[in-house]
C-alpha positions in Angstrom: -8.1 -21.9 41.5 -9.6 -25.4 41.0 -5.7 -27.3 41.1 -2.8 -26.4 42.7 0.8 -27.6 42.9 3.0 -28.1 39.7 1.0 -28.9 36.3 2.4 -30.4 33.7 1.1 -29.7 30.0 1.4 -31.8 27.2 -0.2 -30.5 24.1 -4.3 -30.5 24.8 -3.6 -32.2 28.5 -2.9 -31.0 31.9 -1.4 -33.4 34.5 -0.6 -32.5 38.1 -1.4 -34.7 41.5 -5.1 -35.5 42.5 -6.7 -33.4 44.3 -8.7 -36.8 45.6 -6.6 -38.8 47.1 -2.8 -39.0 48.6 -0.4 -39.6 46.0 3.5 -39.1 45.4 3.2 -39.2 41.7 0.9 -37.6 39.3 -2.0 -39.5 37.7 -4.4 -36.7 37.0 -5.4 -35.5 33.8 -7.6 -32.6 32.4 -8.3 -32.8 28.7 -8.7 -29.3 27.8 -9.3 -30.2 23.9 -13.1 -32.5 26.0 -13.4 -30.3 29.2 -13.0 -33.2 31.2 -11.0 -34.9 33.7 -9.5 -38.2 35.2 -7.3 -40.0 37.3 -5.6 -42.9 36.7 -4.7 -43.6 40.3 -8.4 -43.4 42.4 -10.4 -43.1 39.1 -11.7 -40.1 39.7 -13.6 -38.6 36.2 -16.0 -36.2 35.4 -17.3 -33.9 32.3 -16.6 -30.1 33.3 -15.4 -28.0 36.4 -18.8 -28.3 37.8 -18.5 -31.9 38.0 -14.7 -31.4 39.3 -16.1 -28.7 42.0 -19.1 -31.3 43.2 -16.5 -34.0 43.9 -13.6 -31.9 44.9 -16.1 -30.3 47.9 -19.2 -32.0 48.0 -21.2 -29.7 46.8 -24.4 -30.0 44.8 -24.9 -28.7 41.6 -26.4 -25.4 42.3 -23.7 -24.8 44.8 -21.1 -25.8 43.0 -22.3 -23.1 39.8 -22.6 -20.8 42.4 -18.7 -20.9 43.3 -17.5 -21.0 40.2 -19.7 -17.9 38.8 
């Protein structure tokens, strides 16, 4: 599971808390309607859950395919 903790959904978008940085409120978004993701608190963004998987832990791209295979 790529986000955990309570997710919120809103017609095509998903908000929870970021998995990037401390926060009390939620300020992260998914747009499931564009595959992609940001947050309004760190500014986090990116296009797909490979991108989301390379940031989340550092991974390079072929690693990051590999976990999600």
């Amino acid at each position: 599971r790529l986000l955990e903790g309570r997710i919120r959904q809103t017609g095509t978008r998903l908000t929870t808390k970021c998995p990037f940085h401390e926060e009390k409120t939620a300020s992260f978004t998914v747009y499931t309607n564009e595959n992609s993701f940001h947050c309004f608190g760190c500014g986090a963004h990116g296009l797909n859950a490979i991108d989301f998987a390379m940031k989340k832990d550092n991974l390079d791209f072929k690693e990051a395919v590999r976990r999600l295979a």
